[in-house]
C-alpha positions as CSV (number, residue, x, y, z in Angstrom):
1,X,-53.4,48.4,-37.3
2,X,-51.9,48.7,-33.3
3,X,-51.4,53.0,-32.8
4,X,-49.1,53.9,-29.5
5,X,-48.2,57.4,-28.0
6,X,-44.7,57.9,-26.4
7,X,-44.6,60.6,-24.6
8,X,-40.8,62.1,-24.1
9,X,-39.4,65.1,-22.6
10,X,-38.2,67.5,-25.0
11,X,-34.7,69.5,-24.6
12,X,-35.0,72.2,-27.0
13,X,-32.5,75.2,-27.5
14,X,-33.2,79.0,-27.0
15,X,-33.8,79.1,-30.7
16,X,-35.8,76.4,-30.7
17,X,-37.9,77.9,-27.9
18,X,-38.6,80.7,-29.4
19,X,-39.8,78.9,-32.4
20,X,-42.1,76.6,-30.9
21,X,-43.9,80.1,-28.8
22,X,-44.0,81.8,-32.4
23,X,-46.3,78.4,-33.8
24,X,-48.4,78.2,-31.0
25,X,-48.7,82.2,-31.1
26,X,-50.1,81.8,-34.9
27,X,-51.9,78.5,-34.5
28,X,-54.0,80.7,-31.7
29,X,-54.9,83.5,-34.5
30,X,-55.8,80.5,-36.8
31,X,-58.0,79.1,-34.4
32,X,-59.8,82.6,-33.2
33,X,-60.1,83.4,-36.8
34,X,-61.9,80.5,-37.7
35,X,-64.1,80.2,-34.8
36,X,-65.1,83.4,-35.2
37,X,-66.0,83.6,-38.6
38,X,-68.3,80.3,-37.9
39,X,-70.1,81.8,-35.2
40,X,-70.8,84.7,-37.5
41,X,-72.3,82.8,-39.8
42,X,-74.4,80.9,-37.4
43,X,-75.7,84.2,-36.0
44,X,-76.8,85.7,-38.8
45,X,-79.2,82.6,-39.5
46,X,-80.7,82.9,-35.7
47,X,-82.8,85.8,-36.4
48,X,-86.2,85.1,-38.7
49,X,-86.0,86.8,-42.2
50,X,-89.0,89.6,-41.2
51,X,-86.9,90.7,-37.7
52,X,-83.7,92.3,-36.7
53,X,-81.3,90.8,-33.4
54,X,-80.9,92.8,-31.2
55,X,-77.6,92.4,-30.8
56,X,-75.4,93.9,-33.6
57,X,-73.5,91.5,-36.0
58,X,-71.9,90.8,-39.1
59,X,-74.8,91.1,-43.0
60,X,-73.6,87.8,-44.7
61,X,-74.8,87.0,-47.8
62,X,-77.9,84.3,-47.8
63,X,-76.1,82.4,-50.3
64,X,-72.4,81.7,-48.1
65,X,-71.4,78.6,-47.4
66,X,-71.0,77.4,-44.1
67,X,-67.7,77.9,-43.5
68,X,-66.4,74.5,-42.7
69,X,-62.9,72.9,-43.3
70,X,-62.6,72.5,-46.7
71,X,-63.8,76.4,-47.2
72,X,-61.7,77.5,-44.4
73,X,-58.5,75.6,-45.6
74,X,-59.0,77.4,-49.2
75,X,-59.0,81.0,-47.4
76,X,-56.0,80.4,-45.3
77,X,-54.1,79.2,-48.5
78,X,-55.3,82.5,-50.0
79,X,-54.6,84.8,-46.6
80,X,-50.9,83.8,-46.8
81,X,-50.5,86.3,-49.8
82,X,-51.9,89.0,-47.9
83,X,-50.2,88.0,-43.9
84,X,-46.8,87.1,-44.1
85,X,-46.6,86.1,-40.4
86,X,-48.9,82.9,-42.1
87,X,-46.2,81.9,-43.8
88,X,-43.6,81.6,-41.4
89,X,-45.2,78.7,-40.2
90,X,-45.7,75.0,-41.8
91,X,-48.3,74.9,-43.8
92,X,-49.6,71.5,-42.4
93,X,-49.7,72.6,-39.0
94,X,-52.0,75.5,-39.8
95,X,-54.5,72.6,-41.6
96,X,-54.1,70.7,-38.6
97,X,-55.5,73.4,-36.4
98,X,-58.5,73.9,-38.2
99,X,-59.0,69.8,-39.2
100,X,-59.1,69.9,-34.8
101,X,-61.6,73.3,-34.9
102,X,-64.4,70.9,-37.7
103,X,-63.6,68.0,-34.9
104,X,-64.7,70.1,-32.0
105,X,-68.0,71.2,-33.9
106,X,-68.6,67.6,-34.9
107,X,-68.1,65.8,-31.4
108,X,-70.0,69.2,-30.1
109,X,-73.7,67.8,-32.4
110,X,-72.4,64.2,-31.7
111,X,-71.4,63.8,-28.4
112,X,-73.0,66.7,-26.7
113,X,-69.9,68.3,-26.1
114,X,-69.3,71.8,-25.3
115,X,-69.3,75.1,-27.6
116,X,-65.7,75.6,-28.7
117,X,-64.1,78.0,-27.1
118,X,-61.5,81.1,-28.0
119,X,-57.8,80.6,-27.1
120,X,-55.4,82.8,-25.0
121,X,-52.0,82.4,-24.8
122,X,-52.4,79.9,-22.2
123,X,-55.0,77.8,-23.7
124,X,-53.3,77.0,-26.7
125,X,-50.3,74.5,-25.6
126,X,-50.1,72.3,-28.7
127,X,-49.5,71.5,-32.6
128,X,-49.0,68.6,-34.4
129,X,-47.0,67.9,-37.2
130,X,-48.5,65.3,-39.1
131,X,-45.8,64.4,-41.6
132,X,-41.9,63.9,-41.2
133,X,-39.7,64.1,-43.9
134,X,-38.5,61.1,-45.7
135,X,-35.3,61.0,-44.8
136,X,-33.2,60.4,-41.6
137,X,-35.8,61.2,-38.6
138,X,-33.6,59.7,-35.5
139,X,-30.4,60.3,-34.2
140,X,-29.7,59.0,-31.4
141,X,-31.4,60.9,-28.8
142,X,-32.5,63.6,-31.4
143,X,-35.8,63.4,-33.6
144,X,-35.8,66.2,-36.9
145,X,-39.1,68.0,-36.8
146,X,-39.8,70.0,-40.0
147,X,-38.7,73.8,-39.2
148,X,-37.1,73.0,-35.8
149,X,-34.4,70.6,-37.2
150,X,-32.7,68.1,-34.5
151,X,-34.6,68.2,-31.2
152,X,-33.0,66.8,-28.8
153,X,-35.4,64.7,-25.9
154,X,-34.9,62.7,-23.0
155,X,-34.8,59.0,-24.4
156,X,-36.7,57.0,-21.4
157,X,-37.6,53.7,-23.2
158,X,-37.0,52.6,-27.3
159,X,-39.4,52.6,-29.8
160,X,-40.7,49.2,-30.4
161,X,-39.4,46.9,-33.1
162,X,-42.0,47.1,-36.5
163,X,-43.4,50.4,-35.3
164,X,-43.0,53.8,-37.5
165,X,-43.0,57.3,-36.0
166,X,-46.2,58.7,-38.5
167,X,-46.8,62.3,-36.4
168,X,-45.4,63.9,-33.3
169,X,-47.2,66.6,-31.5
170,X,-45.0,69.0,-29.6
171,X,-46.5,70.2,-26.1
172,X,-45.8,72.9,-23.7
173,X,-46.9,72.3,-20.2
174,X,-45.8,73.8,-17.1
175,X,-42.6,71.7,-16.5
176,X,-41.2,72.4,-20.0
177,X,-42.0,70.8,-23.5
178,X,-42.7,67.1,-24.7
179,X,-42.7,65.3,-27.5
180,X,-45.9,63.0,-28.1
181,X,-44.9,60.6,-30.8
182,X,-47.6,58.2,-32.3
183,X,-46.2,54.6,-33.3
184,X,-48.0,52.8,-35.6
185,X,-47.6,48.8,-36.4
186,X,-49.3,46.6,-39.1
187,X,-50.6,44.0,-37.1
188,X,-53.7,42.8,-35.0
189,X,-53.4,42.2,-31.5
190,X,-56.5,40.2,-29.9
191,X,-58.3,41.3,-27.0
192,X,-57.7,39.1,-23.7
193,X,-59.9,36.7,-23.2
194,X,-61.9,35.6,-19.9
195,X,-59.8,33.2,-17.9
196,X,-57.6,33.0,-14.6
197,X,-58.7,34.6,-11.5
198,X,-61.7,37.2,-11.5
199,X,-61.7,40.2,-9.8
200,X,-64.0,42.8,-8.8
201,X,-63.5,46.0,-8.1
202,X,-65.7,48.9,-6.0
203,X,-64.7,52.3,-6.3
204,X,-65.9,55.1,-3.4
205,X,-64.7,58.1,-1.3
206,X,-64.5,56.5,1.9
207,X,-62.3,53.4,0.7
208,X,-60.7,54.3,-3.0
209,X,-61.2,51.0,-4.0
210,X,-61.9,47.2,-2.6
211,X,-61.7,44.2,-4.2
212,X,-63.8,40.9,-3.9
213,X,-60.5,39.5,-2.9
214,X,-61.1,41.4,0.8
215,X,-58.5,44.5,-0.3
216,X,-59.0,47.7,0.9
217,X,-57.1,50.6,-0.8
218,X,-57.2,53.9,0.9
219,X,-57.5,57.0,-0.8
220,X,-55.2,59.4,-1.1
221,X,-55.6,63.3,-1.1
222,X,-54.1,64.6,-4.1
223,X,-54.9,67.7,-4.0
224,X,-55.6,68.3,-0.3
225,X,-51.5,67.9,0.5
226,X,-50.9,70.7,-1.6
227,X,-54.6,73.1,-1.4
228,X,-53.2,75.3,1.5
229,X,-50.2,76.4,-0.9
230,X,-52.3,76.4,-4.1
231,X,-55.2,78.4,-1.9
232,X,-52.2,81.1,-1.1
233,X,-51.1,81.6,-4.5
234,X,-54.3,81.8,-5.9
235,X,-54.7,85.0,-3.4
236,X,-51.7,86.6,-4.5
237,X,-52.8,86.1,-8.1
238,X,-55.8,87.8,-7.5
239,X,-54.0,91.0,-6.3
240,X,-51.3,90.9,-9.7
241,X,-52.6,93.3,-12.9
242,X,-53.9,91.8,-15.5
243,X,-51.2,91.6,-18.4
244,X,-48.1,92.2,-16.1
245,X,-44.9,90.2,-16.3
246,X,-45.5,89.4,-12.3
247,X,-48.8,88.0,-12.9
248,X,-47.5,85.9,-16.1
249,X,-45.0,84.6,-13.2
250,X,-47.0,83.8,-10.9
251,X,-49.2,81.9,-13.5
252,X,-46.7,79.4,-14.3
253,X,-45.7,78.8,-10.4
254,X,-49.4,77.8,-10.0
255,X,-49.6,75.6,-13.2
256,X,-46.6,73.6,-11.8
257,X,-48.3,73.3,-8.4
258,X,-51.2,71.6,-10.8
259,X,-49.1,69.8,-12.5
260,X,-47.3,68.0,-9.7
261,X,-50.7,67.4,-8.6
262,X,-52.0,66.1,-11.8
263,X,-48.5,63.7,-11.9
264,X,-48.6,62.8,-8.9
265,X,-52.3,61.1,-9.3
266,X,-51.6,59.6,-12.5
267,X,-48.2,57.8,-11.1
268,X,-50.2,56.3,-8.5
269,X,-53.0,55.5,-11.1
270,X,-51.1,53.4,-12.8
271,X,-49.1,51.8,-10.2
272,X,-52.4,50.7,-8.5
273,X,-53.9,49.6,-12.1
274,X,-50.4,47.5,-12.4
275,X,-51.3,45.6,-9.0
276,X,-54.3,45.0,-9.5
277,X,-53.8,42.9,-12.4
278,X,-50.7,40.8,-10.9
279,X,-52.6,38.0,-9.5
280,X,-55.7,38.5,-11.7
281,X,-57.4,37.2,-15.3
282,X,-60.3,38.9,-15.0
283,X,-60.9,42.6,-13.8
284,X,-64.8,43.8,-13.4
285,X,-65.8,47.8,-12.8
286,X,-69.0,49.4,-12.2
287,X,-70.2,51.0,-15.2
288,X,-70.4,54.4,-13.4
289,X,-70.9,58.2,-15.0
290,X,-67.7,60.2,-12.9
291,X,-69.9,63.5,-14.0
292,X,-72.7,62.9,-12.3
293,X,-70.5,62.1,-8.9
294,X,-68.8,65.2,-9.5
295,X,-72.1,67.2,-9.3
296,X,-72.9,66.3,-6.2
297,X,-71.6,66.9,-2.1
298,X,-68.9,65.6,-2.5
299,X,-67.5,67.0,-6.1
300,X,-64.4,68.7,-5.0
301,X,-63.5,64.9,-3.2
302,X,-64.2,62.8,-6.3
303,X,-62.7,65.7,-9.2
304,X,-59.8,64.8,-6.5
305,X,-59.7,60.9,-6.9
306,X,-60.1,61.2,-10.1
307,X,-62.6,57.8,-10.6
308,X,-62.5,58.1,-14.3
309,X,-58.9,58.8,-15.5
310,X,-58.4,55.4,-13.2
311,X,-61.0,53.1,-15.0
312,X,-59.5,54.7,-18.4
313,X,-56.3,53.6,-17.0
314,X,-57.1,50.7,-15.7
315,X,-58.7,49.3,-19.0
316,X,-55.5,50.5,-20.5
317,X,-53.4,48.4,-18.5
318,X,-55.4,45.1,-18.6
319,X,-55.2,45.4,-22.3
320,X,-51.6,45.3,-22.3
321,X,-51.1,42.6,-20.5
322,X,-53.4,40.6,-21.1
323,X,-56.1,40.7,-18.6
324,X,-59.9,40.7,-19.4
325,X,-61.9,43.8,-18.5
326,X,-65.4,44.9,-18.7
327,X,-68.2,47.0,-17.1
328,X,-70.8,45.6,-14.8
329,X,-74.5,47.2,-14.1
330,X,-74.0,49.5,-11.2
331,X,-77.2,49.2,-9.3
332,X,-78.2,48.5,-6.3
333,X,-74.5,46.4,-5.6
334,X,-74.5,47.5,-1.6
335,X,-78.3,46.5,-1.3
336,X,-77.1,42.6,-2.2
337,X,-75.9,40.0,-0.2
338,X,-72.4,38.3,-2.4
339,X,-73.4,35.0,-1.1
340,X,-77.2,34.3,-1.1
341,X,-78.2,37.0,-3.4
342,X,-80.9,38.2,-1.1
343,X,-81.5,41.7,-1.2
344,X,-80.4,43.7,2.2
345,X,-82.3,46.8,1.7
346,X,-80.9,50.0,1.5
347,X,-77.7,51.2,3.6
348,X,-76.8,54.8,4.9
349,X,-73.5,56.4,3.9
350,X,-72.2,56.1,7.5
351,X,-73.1,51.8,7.4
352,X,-69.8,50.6,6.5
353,X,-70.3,46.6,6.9
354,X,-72.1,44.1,5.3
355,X,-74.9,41.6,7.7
356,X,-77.2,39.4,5.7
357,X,-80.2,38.5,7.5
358,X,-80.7,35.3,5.6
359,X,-77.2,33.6,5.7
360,X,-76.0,35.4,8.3
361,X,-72.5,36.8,5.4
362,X,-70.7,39.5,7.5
363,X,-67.8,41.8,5.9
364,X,-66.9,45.4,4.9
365,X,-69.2,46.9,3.0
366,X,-67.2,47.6,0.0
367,X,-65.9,44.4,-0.1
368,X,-69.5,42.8,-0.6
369,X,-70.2,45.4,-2.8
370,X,-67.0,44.1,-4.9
371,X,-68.1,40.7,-4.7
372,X,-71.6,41.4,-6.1
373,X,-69.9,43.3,-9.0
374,X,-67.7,40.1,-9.5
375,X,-70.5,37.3,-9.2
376,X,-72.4,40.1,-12.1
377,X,-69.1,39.6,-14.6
378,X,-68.6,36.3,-14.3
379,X,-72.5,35.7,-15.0
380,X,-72.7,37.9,-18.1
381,X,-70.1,35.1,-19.6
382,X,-72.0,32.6,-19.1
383,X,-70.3,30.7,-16.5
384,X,-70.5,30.3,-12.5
385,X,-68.0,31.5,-10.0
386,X,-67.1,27.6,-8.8
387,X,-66.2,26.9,-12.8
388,X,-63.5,29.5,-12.6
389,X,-59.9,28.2,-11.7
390,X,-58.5,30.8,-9.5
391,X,-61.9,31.6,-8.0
392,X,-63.5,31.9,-4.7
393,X,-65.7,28.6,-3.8
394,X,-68.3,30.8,-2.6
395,X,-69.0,34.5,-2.5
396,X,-68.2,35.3,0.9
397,X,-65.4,32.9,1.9
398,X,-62.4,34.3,2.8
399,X,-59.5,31.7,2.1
400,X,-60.6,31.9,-1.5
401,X,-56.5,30.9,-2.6
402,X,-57.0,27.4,-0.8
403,X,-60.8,26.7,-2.2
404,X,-59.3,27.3,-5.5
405,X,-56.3,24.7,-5.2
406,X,-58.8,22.2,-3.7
407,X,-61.3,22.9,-6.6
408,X,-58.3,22.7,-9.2
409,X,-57.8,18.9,-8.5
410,X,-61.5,17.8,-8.5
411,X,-62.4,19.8,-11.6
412,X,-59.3,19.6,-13.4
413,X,-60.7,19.6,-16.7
414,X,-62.8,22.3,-16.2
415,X,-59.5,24.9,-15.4
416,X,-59.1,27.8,-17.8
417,X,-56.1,28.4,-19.6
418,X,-53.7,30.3,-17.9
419,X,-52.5,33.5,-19.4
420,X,-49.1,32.1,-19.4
421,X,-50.1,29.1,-22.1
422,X,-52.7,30.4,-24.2
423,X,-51.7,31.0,-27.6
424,X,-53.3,34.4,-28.5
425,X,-51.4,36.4,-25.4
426,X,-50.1,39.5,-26.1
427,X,-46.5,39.9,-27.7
428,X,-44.0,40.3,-25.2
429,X,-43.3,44.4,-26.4
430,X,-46.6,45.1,-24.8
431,X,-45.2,43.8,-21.2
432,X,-42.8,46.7,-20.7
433,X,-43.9,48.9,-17.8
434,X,-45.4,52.2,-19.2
435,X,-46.2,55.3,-16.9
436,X,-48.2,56.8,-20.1
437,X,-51.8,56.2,-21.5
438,X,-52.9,56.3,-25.1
């Protein structure tokens, strides 16, 4: 089973409006409720059965359930009779809210995640409808959501052949409202397997990212462009009352200052993931943890970059069209020489090239550092850097493109299948060019 989210911009009427900002009004008392009759119950079993909190709270019974989905579900079907506001919204977008509330607690044991948190009117910016009727759903340029009827959205690419429409969740961010739809398809796509040219990629601050191909990509400062006019509004905001129409103004002018931010980074996210995979079969990536970079000195500069919506992007894209990606072991890559694999000994941040004392390999640092990550990938797959088609003779060479025609002729039959030829590439509806992740 193949799942895809289209993301389209949503046109919605006055009426229509108002509807959506009603939902999301009542999914937010949903949620509050819930969350706050769960933390009830977990408080009153912190205290030992002898000894009293301190803190006032809420007798329950020793015998109540936890209050988990199923529990919760059965209360808000038996609230409805007692709040009418309940029932002026569908009834499967209320479950939804609280199927997401057991998620949150369940990826919270699991994952180490954070402590759900309570909603304000900004926080909660989306519901999903799970179900659409049976009957006609398109229209043109028009999808019919249960409630809202025919919404009309901004059609920016078709819905691929064999693919069904089986939920669409409608969000409101600071540019207007959009319309995630998820595709599903009955079929098995293979992942790509390791052939062409390999590539290796090292991200950092000073260079976004270099390749073991000698590229150098700078980095650009999202945020920084736009902090002086962010930093000013943020003043003003401080100054607004809290509650006022002029502060609720303001907000919205500063969440479409982050917004264009936010777009603007994930654009050039994905037009840097599409290049890198143009002239590549392989991709390789530090396995690095973005959260423990954006602890550090320099937090502020890598929250900015963004180091992990790129790799999640990146992945994305090499998937699509074909390319083979995986993660490399991360340590000590600027500490060893591409070429001889002798180790260099540590480097200070402001030591920007790469001098082996034992072969004498000179280049930018980064670009050694991408090489080592390279020379890694291609040795977890059992296989040498001369055995691949497209791929440099030696580590450190720099007309790698010749090396690899001469090598194709001598080792002819040891060339990898192209992409191009081999039978298991990915179906031509994945090739489109896509600006959204999933």
């Amino acid at each position: 089973m193949l799942t895809l989210t289209y993301e389209y911009k949503a046109k919605p009427t006055g009426e229509q409006i108002a509807l959506i900002e009603h939902t999301l009004d009542v999914c937010r008392q949903v949620w509050n409720f819930a969350l706050r009759e769960r933390k009830d119950w977990l408080n009153s079993r912190k205290s030992p059965i002898n000894a009293c909190s301190i803190v006032s709270e809420y007798i329950i019974p020793a015998d109540a359930p936890y209050p988990n989905y199923y529990t919760q579900a059965k209360s808000l079907t038996e609230a409805k009779e007692q709040y009418l506001e309940l029932k002026t919204v569908n009834a499967q977008v209320l479950q939804q809210v609280l199927r997401k509330l057991e998620t949150a607690f369940v990826d919270m044991r699991r994952k180490g995640m954070g402590f759900p948190r309570f909603k304000n009117r900004y926080r909660m910016r989306s519901y999903v409808y799970p179900q659409l009727g049976k009957s006609e759903v398109f229209r043109g340029n028009q999808i019919k959501l249960p409630q809202l009827g025919w919404v009309e959205y901004i059609k920016s690419r078709d819905i691929p052949n064999g693919f069904k429409v089986k939920q669409v969740r409608v969000v409101r961010k600071a540019s207007g409202y959009f319309l995630m739809m998820t595709l599903e398809c009955d079929v098995n796509v293979p992942d790509p397997i390791p052939s062409g040219n390999p590539r290796g990629i090292d991200l950092g601050l000073d260079k976004f990212a270099a390749t073991s191909d000698g590229e150098l990509i700078e980095r650009p400062r999202f945020l920084q462009t736009l902090h002086r006019k962010l930093k000013l509004l943020q003043r003003r905001l401080k100054k607004k009352q809290k509650g006022s129409n002029n502060r609720h103004k303001l907000n919205r002018k500063i969440a479409r200052l982050h917004q264009r931010i936010s777009d603007t980074r994930s654009y050039w996210h994905f037009k840097l993931a599409h290049k890198l995979c143009d002239d590549a079969g392989m991709i390789f990536v530090e396995d690095i943890d973005g959260r423990v970079w954006a602890r550090g000195m320099f937090c502020k500069h890598t929250l900015d970059a963004g180091f992990g919506q790129f790799v999640s992007i990146l992945q994305w894209v090499c998937w699509k069209r074909g390319v083979y990606f995986t993660k490399v072991n991360k340590d000590y890559t600027s500490q060893v020489c591409p070429q001889c694999d002798a180790h260099t000994g540590k480097k200070e941040l402001g030591d920007r090239k790469h001098s082996c004392p034992e072969c004498g390999y000179t280049t930018h640092r980064d670009v050694a550092a991408a090489q080592v990550i390279r020379n890694r990938g291609v040795d977890a797959l059992g296989r040498s850097v001369e055995q691949i088609a497209c791929g440099d003779g030696l580590a450190g060479t720099g007309d790698s493109l010749v090396k690899s025609q001469r090598s194709r002729k001598k080792v002819g039959e040891r060339r990898l299948i192209p992409k191009s030829e081999h039978p298991l590439r990915i179906p031509s509806i994945f090739n489109q060019e896509s600006t959204s992740n999933s």
